[in-house]
C-alpha positions as CSV (number, residue, x, y, z in Angstrom):
1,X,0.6,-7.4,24.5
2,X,-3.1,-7.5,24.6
3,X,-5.3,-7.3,27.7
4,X,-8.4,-9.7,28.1
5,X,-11.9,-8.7,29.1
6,X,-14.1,-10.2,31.2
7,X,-15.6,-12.1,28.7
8,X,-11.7,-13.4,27.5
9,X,-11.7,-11.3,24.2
10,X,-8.3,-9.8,23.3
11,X,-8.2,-6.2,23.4
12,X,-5.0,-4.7,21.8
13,X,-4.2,-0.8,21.6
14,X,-4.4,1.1,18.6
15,X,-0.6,1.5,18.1
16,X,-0.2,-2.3,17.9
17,X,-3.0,-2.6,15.6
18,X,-0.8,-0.3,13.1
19,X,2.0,-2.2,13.7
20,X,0.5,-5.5,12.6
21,X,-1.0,-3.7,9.6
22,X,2.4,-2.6,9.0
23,X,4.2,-5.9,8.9
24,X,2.8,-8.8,10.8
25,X,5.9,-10.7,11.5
26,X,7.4,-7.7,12.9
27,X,4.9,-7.4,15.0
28,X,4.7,-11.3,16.3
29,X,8.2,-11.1,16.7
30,X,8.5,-8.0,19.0
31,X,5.6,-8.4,20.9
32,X,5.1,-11.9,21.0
33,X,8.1,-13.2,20.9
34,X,10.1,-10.4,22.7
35,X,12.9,-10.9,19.7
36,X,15.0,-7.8,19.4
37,X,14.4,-6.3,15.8
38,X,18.0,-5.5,14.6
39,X,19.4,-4.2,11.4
40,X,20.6,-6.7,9.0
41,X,21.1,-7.3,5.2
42,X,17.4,-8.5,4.8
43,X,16.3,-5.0,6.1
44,X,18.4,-3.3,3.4
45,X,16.8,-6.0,0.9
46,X,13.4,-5.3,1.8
47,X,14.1,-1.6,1.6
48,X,15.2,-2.3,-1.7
49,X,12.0,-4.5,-2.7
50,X,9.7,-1.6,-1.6
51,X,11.7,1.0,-3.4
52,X,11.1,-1.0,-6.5
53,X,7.7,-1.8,-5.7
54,X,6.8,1.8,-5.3
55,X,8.2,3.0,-9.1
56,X,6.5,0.1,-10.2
57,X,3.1,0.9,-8.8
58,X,3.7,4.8,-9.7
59,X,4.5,4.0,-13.1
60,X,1.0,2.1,-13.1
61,X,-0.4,5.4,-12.1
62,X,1.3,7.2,-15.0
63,X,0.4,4.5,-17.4
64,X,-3.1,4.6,-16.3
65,X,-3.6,8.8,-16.3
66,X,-1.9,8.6,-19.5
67,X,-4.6,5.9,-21.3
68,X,-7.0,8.4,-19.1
69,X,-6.2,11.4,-21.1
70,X,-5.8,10.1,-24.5
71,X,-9.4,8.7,-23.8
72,X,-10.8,12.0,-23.7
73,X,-8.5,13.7,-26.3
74,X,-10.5,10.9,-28.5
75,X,-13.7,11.0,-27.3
76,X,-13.7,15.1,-27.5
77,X,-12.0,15.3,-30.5
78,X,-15.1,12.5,-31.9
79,X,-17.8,14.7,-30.2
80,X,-16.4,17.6,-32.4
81,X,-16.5,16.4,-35.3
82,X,-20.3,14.9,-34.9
83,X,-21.5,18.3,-33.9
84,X,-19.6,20.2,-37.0
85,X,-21.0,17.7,-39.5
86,X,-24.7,18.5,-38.2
């Protein structure tokens, strides 16, 4: 829970801050609503939903490094054949 200053600004510690990056409803529920944050099938679904996420967002990566290279394959491969016609 936060503490107030003088001036009635909340003032939470650092290690809630990252849990409310983490996952904001977690975070409201344990510290707000003092819920008890148990296991259950929609854990194991949103374990699931970020496993998938992540390939997704690698695959991205790939995809763009990928496009990256064959950029400059072209580019040097163009630049090569400008200076051997000179």
């Amino acid at each position: 829970m936060p503490r107030y200053s003088s001036d009635g600004k909340a003032i939470f510690p650092a290690n809630e801050v990252g849990e409310f990056t983490v996952c904001p409803e977690a975070w409201r529920l344990k510290r707000l609503e003092k819920e008890p944050i148990l296991p259950s099938s929609r854990t194991d679904e949103g374990n699931d939903l970020h496993d998938r996420w992540a390939k997704a967002v690698e695959y991205e990566f790939s995809l763009g490094r990928l496009i990256r290279l064959l950029a400059a394959l072209l580019m040097s491969a163009t630049i090569l054949l400008l200076l051997m016609n000179q």
